[in-house]
Structure formats: structure tokens, C-alpha cells
C-alpha positions in Angstrom: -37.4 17.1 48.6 -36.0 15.1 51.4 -39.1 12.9 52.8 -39.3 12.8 57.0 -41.9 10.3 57.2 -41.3 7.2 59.3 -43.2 4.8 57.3 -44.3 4.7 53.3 -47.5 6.2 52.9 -49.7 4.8 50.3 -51.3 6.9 47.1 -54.9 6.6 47.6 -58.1 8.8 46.9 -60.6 8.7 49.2 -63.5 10.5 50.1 -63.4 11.7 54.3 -65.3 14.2 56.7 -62.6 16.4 58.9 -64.2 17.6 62.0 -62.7 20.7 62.4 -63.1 23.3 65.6 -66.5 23.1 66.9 -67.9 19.7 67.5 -70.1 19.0 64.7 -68.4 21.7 62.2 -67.2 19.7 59.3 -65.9 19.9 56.0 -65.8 17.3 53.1 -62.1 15.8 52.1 -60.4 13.7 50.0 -57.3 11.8 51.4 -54.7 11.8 48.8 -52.0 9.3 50.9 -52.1 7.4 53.9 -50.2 5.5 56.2 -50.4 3.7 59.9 -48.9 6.9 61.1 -50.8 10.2 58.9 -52.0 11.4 55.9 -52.6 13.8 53.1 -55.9 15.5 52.6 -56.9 17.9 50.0 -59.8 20.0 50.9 -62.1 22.1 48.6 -60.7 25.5 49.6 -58.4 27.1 52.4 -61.6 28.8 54.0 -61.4 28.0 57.5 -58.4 25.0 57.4 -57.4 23.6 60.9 -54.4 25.2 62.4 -53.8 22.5 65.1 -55.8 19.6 65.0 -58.9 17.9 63.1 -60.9 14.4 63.3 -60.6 12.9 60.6 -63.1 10.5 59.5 -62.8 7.6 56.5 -66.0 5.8 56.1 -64.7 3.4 53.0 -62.1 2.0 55.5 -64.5 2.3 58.6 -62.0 3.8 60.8 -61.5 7.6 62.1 -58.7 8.9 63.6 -57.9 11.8 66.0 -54.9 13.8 64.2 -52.5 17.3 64.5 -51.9 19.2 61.7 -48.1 19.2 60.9 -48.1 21.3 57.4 -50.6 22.6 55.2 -49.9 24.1 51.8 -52.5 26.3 49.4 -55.4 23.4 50.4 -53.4 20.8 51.4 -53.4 20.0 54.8 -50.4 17.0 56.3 -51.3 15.5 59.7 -50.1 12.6 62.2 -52.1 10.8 63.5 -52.7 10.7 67.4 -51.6 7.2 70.0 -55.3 7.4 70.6 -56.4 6.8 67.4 -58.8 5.8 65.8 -61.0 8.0 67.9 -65.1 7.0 67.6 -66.6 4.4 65.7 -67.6 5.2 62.1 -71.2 4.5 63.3 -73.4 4.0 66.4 -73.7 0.4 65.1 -69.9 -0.5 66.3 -70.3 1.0 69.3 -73.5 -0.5 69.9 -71.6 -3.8 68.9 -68.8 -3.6 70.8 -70.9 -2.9 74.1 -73.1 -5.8 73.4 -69.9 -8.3 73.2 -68.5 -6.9 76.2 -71.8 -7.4 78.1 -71.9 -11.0 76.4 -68.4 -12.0 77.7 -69.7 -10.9 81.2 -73.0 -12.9 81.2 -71.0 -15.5 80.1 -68.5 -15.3 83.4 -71.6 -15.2 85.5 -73.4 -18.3 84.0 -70.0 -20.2 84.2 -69.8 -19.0 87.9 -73.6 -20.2 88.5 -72.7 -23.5 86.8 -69.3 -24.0 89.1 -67.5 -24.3 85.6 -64.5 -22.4 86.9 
């Protein structure tokens, strides 16, 4: 089989959640390859597989990722991942994190201002 791919993908096995269809309606995976561009995942059964598009999410690696499905096959499912990507944090703590630098850099800009620094 002639492989399409743009970039190598990497054998792995690890454990994700795809958000499928209705926000909040998800289903346990494992990812069976990945790469900077999409994946494999392997689901537990074809009940209820996405058709166009899923978020996937890979705790272990932290990241999640907004992707459309380009095959699937018995319960395999073969995606590419979205420009966007990755989609959410994998917890509220990176958000949280990520708002609280941002609000640091601006304090910072105003002390500097208050100080005449600039």
C-alpha cells in the first residue's frame, strides 16, 4: 500500500478521549501512530464513530488537538489534524496559567511605565 502521508508518523500506544458530536459526548481511545500532522486511533467498537470530525485529546503528551476524519476502517478511525490545533488546554490549570502570565507581562508594562523605565 502506497503511503500518502506528508511526514513519518511514529508507532506509539497511547491512551486518548475523542470528543465526538455533542460537546461532552466522548469515547475512550488508543492512538496507535502519530505525527505533527495526524494520527491513528483505534476505538473499542464502531458504535457511534465520527463521520467528519472529532477532538481528540492526549493527556500523557498534554496536548489535544482539533481533527477531520480522513478514513476509518472496521474501528479504526485516520484523521489530520486541523491549523488550529491543539484546540483547549488539557486542564483548566494551563489555561489558568497562561492567563496569569499574560496578565503578569501587562502589570509589568505598567510598573515600567510608572517607573519611566521605557
Amino acid at each position: 500500500m502506497h503511503d500518502r502521508r506528508e511526514s513519518v508518523r511514529n508507532k506509539v500506544m497511547l491512551g486518548g478521549i475523542a470528543e465526538i458530536g455533542e460537546p461532552g459526548t466522548t469515547r475512550d481511545c488508543i492512538v496507535r501512530n502519530i505525527s505533527d500532522r495526524g494520527a491513528t486511533i483505534e476505538f473499542s467498537n464502531v458504535a457511534g464513530l465520527p463521520k467528519e470530525q472529532l477532538s481528540l485529546r492526549i493527556a500523557r503528551k498534554g496536548r489535544s488537538f482539533m481533527a477531520r476524519v480522513i478514513w476509518w476502517r472496521d474501528n479504526f478511525v485516520g484523521v489530520a489534524f486541523r491549523a488550529e490545533s491543539p484546540v483547549e488546554p488539557v486542564s483548566d490549570l494551563e489555561e489558568r496559567l497562561r492567563k496569569s502570565e499574560i496578565k503578569k507581562r501587562q502589570l509589568q508594562r505598567k510598573i515600567d511605565d510608572l517607573l519611566g523605565h521605557r
